[in-house]
C-alpha positions in Angstrom: 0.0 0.0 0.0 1.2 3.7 -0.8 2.4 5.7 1.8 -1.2 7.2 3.7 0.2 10.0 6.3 -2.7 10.3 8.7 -4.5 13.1 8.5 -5.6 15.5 12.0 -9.0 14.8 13.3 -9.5 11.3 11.7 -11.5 8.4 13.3 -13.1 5.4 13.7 -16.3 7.0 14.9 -18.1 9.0 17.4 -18.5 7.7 20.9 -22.1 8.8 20.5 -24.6 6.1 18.8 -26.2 9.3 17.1 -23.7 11.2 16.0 -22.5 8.2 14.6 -24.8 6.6 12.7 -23.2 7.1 9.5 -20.7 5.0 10.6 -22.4 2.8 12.3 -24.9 2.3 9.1 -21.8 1.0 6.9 -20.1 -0.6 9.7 -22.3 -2.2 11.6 -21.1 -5.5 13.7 -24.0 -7.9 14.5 -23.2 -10.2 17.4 -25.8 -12.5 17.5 -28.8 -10.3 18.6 -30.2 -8.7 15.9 -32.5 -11.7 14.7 -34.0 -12.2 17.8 -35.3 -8.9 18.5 -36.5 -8.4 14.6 -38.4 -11.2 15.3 -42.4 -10.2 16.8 -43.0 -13.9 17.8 -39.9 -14.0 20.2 -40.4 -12.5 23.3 -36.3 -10.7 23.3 -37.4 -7.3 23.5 -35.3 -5.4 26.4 -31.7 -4.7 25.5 -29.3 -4.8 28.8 -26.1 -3.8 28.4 -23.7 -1.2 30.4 -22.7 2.2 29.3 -21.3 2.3 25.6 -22.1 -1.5 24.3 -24.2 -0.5 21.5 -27.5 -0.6 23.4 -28.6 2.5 21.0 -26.9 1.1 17.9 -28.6 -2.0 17.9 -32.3 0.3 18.2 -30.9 2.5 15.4 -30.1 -0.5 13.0 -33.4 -1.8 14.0 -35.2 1.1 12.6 -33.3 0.9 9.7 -34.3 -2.6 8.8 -38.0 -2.2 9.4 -40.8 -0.4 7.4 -42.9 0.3 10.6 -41.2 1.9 13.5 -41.0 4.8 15.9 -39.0 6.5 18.7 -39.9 7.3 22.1 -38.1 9.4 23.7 -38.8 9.3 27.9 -37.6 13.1 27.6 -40.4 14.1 25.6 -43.5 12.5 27.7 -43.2 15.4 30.4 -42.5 12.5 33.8 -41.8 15.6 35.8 -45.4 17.4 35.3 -46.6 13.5 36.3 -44.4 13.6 39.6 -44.7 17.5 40.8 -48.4 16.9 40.0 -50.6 17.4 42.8 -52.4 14.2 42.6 -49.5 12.4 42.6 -47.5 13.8 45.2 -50.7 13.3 47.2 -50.9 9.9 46.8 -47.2 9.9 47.1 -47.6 11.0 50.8 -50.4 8.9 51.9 -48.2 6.1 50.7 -50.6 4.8 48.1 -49.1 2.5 45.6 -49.3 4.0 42.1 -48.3 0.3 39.9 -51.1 0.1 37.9 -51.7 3.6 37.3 -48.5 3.9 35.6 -49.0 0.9 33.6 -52.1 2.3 32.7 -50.1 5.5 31.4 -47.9 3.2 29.4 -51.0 1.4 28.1 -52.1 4.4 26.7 -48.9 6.0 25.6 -47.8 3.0 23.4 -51.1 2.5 22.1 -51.5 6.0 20.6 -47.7 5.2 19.5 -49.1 2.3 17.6 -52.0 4.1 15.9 -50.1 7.0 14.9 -47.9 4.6 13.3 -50.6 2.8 11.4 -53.0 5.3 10.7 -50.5 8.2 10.8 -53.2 10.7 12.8 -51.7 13.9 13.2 -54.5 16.2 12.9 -58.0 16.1 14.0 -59.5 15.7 11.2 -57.4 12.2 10.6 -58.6 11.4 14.4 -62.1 11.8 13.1 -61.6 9.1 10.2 -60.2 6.5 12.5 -63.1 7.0 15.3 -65.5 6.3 12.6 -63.6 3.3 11.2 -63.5 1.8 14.5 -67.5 1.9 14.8 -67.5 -0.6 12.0 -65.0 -3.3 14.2 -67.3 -3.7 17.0 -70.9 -4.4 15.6 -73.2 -6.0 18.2 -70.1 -7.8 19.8 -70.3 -6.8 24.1 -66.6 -6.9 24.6 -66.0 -4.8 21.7 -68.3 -2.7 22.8 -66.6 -1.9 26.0 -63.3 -1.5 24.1 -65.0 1.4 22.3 -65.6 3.1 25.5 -61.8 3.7 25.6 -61.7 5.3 22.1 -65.4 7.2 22.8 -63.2 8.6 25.7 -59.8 9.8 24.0 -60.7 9.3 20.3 -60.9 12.9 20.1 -57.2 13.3 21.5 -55.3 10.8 20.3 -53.3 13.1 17.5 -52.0 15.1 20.5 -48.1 14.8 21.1 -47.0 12.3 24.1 -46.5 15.1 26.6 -50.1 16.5 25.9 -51.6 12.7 26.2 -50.0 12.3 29.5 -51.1 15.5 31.0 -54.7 14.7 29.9 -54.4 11.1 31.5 -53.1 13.1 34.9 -55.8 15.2 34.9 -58.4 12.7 34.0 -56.9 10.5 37.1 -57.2 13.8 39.5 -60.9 14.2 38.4 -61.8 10.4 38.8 -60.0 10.1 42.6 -62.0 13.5 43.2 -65.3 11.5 42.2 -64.6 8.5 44.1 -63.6 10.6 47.3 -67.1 11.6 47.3 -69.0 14.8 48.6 -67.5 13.9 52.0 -63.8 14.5 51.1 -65.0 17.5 48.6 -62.7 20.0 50.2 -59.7 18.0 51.1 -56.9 19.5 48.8 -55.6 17.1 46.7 -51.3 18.2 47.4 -48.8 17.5 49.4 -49.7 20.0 52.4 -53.0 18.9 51.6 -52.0 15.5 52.9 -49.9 16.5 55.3 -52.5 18.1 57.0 -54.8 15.3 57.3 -55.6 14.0 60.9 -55.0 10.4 61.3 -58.2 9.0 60.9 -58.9 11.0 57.7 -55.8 9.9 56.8 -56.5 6.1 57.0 -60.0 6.4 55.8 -58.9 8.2 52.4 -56.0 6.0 52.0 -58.0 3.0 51.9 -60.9 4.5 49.1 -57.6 6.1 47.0 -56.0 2.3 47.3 -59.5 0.5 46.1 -59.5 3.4 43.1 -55.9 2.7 42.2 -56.8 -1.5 42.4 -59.7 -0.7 40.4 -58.1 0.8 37.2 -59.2 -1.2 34.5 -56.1 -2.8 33.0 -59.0 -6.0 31.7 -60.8 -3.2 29.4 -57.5 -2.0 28.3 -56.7 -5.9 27.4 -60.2 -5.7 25.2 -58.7 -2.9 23.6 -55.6 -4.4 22.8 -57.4 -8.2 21.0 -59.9 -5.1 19.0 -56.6 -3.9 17.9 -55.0 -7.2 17.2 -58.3 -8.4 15.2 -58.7 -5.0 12.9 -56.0 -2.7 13.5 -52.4 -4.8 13.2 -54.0 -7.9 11.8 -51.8 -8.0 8.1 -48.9 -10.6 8.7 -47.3 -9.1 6.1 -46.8 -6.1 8.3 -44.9 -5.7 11.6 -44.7 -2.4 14.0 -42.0 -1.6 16.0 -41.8 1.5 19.4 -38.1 1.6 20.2 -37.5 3.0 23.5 -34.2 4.3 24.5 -32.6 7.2 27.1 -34.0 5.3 29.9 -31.0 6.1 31.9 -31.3 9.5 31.7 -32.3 11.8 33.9 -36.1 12.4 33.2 -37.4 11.9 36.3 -36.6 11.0 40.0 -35.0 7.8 41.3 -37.8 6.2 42.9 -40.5 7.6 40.0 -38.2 6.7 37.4 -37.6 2.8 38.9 -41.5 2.5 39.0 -42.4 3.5 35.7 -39.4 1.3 34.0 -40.9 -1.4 36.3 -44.5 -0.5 34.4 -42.7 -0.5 31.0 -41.5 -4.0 31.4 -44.6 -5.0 32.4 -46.6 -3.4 29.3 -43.9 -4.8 27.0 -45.1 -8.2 28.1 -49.1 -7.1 27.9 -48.6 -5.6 24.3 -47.7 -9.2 23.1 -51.6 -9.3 22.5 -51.0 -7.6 19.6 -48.9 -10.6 17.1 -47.8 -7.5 14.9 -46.5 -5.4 17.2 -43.4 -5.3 19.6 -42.0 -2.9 21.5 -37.9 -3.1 22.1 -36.4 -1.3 25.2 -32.8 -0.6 25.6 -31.6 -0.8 29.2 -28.4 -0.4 31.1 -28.0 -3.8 33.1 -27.3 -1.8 36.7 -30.8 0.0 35.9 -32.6 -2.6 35.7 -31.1 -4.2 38.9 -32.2 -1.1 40.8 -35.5 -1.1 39.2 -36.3 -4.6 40.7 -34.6 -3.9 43.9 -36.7 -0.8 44.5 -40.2 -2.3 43.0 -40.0 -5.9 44.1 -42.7 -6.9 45.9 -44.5 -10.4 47.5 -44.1 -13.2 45.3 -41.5 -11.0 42.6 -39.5 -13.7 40.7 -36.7 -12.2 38.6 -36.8 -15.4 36.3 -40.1 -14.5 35.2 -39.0 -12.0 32.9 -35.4 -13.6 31.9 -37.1 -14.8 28.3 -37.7 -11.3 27.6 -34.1 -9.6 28.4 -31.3 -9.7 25.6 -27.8 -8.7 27.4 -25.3 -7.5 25.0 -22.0 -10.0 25.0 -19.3 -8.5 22.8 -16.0 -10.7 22.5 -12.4 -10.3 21.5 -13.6 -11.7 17.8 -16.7 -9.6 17.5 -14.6 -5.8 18.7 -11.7 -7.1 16.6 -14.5 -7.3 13.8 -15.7 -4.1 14.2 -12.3 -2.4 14.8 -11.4 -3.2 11.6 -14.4 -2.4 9.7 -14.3 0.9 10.9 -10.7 0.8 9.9 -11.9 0.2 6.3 -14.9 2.1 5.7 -13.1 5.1 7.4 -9.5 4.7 4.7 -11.8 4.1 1.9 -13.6 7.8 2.4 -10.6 9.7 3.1 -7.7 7.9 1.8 -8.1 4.7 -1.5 -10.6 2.7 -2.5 -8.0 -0.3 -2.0 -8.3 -2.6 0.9 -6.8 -1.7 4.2 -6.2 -3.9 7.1 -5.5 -3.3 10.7 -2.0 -3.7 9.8 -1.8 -1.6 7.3 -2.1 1.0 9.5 -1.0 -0.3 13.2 1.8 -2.7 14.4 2.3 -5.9 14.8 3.7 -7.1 17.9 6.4 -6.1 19.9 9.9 -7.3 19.6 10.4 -10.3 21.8 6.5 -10.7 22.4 3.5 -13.0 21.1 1.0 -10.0 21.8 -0.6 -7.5 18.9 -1.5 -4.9 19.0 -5.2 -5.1 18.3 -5.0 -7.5 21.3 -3.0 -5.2 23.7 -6.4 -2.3 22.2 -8.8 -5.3 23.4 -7.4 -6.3 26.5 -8.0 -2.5 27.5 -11.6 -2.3 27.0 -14.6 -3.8 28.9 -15.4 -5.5 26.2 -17.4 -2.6 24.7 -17.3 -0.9 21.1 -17.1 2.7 22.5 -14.0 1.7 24.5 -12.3 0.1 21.4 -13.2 3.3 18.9 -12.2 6.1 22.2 -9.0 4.2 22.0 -8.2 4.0 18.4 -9.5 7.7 18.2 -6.4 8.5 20.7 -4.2 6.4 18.9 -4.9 8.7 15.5 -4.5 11.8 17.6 -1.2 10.4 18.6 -0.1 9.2 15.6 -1.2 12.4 13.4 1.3 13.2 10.7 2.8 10.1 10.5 2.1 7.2 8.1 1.2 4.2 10.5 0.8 4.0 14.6 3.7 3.3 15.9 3.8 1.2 19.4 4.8 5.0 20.9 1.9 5.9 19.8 -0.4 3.1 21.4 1.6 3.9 24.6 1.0 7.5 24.2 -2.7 7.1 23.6 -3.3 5.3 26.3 -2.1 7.8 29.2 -5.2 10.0 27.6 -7.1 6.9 27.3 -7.1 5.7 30.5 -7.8 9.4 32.0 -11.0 9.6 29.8 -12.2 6.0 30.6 -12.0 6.6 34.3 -13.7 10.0 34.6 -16.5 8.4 32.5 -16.7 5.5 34.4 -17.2 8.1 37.7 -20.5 9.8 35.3 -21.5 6.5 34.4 -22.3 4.9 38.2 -22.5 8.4 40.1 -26.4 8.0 40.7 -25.0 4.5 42.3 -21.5 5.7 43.7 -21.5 9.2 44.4 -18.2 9.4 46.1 -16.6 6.9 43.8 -13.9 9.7 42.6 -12.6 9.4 46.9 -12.9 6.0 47.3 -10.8 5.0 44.1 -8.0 6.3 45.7 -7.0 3.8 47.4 -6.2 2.0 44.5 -3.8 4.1 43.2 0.0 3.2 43.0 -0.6 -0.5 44.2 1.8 -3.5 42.6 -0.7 -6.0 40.6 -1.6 -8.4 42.1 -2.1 -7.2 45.4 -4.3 -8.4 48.2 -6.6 -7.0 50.8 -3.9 -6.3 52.9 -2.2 -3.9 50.9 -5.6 -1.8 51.4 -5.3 -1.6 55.2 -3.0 0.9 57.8 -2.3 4.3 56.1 -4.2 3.9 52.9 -7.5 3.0 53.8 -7.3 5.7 56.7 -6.6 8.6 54.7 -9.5 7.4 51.9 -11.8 6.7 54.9 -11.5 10.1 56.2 -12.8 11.3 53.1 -15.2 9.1 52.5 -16.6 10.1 55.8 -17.6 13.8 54.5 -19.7 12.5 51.6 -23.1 11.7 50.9 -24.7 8.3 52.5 -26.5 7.3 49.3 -22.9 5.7 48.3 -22.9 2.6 50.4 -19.4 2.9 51.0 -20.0 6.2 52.6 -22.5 4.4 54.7 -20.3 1.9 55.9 -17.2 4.3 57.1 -19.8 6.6 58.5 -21.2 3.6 60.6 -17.3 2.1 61.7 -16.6 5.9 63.3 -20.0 5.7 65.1 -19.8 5.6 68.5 -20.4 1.9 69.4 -20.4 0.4 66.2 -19.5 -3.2 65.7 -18.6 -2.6 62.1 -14.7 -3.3 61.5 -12.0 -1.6 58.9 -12.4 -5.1 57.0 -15.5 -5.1 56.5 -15.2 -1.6 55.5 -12.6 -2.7 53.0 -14.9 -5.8 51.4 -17.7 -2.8 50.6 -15.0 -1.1 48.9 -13.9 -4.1 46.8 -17.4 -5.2 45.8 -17.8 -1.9 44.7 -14.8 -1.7 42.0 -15.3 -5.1 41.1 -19.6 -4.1 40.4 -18.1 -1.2 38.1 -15.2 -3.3 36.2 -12.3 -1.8 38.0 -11.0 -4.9 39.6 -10.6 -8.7 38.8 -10.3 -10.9 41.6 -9.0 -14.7 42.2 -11.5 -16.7 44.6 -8.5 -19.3 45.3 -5.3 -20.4 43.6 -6.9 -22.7 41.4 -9.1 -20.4 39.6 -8.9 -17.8 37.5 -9.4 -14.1 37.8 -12.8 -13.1 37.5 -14.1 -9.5 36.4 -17.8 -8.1 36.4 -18.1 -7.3 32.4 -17.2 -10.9 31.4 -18.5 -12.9 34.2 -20.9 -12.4 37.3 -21.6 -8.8 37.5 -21.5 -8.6 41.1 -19.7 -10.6 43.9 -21.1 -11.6 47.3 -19.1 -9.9 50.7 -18.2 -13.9 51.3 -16.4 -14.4 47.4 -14.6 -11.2 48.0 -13.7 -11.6 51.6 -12.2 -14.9 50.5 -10.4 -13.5 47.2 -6.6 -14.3 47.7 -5.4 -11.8 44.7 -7.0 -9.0 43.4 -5.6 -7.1 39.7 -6.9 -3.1 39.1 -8.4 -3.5 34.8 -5.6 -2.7 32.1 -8.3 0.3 31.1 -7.5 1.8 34.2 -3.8 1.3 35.3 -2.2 4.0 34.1 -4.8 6.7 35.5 -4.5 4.8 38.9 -0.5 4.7 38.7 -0.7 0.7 39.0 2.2 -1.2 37.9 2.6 -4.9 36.3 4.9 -6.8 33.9 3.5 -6.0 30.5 1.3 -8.8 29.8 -0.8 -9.5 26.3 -4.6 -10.9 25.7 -4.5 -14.5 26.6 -7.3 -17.0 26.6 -10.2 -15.0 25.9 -9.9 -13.1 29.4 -7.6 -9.8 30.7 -4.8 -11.0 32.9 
């Protein structure tokens, strides 16, 4: 190949499934998962994966296979009017359980979703057309019947845009309680104070009519509505609807709200399978969806219920080495020839006197994700700019920056989880790998603990200093220092090694979490390549072996 010096500002793609989706269009790497969730009759529909592993591309090439799809964006249906409501803040503080109610909302939000996509309503006049095509489905038929009482009551609405239909369901809901209170309740104000205020008795008594309102909601009339739909509306096998839902793990509403309503999405993803036409695909991150059923699980909750429907996203060393050099391709046949180029072409081998290459030693610093592999190929273009191939200076180069970027995302990525995660790394840094638990006691862990100790208590390893200073606390610097371990090795920091006969484990190619037993008894413990250099940890160099880091 002729000389190619390499040009200022090239790369192998955005870190940002959006911004690169004209990349990702030509280069697109399809590990396995694709089929499934094309396919209405499986139940695959709710894409796990952790920051960055293509969670968004995967939606994105979806909607560019398929005739029938659309977007739904949890920015754009207004949560925050739903939680600062009055009506739900009130409920809120009389501890009334709001489950079906917010699977009701989804109901109707992903239904109107549905019949915008099949009968494109946009105006009123369109809205008018489909009410009077839907008087011709039901006939004499009783159950169809009461399904039409669900279009005679929001037929005239359902062109509105998603933040307009949920304010009309909110105020609806507020109008229905108000009914159901009664002319006893007429002037309780329906708020927070207004609850707040409440003597105990009145308390009690409205808590129990506002609980039989929320247990009445009629999710059976809103199954009728969904078999009319499956008969008359989606009923063309030749024809197959799609609602992709993505930015889940963004902040559009609180914690606790946000949990809830994900919790309500799952479970309307599994009541829309009425509809044979129709599915709905969710992308999730994986430590999401954990809080979601930690904070919503409830008598009889049985996580393997819903296992058929989740699809996590498994990258390997074959499928990023696949994609790394796609990109590599696509990206020297738009700038540079139309002939071939290869991954060698462009970077090196191996090092003198090793069996390593460098597309492994690129690998081996990733969590097995594509955003890691393209951030550190961008770096390596940025250091190799001007010059005809990367050189291994280069690579090394590339990864100081690397390394620095990877760890202050990782510290965005799990602060709603680890607040204080930036203080309690610290006591990883400038460790020999391996290194054992007792490397982390004495000096080091005092001096993190003492900052850890002025931090907010939603990180739990902030809880669990504060509670070994407390005055008569049983809770030891140990166990201190196991919280601290099973967080880094929860957010891919740290590998460890159970006993000597096994090997390491690490959290984004085996079990993502560790119990305080497997990591009180972990007899070697390695910080990730990703982060070594940031953290000032220091190792023989060592190359991808056997499928899993070193």
């Amino acid at each position: 190949m002729d000389e190619i010096i390499i040009k200022r500002g090239i790369k192998l793609g955005e870190l940002d499934a959006e911004a690169d989706s004209d990349l990702l269009g030509a280069c697109f790497v399809d590990n396995g998962h694709l089929e499934g969730l094309l396919d209405i009759s499986s139940p695959a529909s709710v894409v796990l994966g952790r920051t960055g592993s293509g969670k968004s591309a995967l939606l994105f090439k979806i909607s560019q296979q398929v005739e029938y799809s659309a977007q739904l964006d949890p920015n754009d249906i207004s949560i925050r009017f739903l939680e600062h409501s009055n009506i739900i803040q009130f409920f809120n503080e009389l501890d009334v359980k709001l489950d079906l109610f917010y699977r009701m909302l989804w109901r109707h939000l992903l239904t109107v979703e549905l019949l915008k996509l099949r009968y494109d309503l946009r105006t009123e006049a369109e809205n008018r057309s489909f009410i009077s095509r839907i008087n011709n489905w039901v006939g004499r038929d009783n159950i169809k019947n009461r399904a039409l009482e669900y279009f005679t009551d929001w037929g005239d609405r359902f062109w509105l845009e998603t933040d307009e239909q949920l304010q009309e369901l909110t105020s609806k809901f507020t109008r229905d309680v108000k009914s159901k209170l009664g002319s006893k309740f007429c002037d309780v104000d329906i708020s927070v104070e207004g609850a707040r205020s409440l003597s105990e008795e009145v308390r009690k008594e409205i808590k129990s009519l506002a609980t039989q309102f929320v247990s009445g909601i009629q999710i059976k009339k809103l199954n009728e509505v969904l078999d009319l739909l499956a008969d008359f509306a989606f009923n063309d096998p030749q024809k197959r609807y799609y609602i992709l839902i993505d930015k889940l793990d963004e902040d559009w509403a609180e914690t606790d709200t946000r949990c809830r309503f994900i919790r309500a999405l799952i479970e309307e993803t599994k009541s829309m399978r009425r509809i044979p036409q129709v599915k709905i695909v969710t992308a999730l991150r994986r430590d999401l969806l954990d809080l979601v059923f930690d904070k919503t699980r409830d008598s009889g909750f049985q996580e393997e219920k819903y296992e058929a429907y989740m699809v996590p996203l498994i990258w390997t060393k074959a499928d990023l080495k696949s994609l790394i050099s796609a990109r590599i391709q696509e990206v020297y046949r738009r700038q540079y020839t139309s002939r071939r180029v290869i991954f060698t072409d462009v970077f090196p081998s191996q090092v003198k006197g090793e069996t390593g290459e460098a597309i492994d030693y690129i690998v081996e610093r990733t969590l097995f994700r594509p955003r890691d592999a393209i951030q550190f190929c961008n770096e390596c273009f940025i250091a190799a700019s001007g010059r005809p191939r990367v050189s291994w200076r280069a690579i090394y180069a590339a990864e100081a920056s690397y390394s620095t970027k990877r760890l202050k995302s990782l510290k965005e990525e799990w602060s709603e989880y680890y607040p204080a995660l930036e203080f309690s790394l610290e006591i990883l840094r400038g460790l020999a790998i391996p290194f054992t638990r007792s490397a982390l006691s004495g000096g080091r862990f005092e001096e993190v603990a003492m900052e850890l100790h002025d931090q907010s208590e939603i990180d739990p390893c902030v809880k669990v200093v504060k509670k070994m200073y407390a005055a008569g606390t049983k809770v030891t610097e140990s166990e201190a220092v196991s919280q601290l371990l099973m967080c880094f090795y929860h957010v891919g920091v740290i590998g460890i090694k159970i006993s000597t006969r096994d090997t390491f484990i690490w959290s984004h190619i085996d079990q993502s979490r560790v119990s305080r037993s497997e990591i009180k008894r972990a007899n070697q413990i390695k910080v990730h390549k990703m982060f070594r250099h940031v953290l000032e940890s220091t190792e023989p160099r060592d190359f991808y072996q056997s499928g899993k880091p070193k």
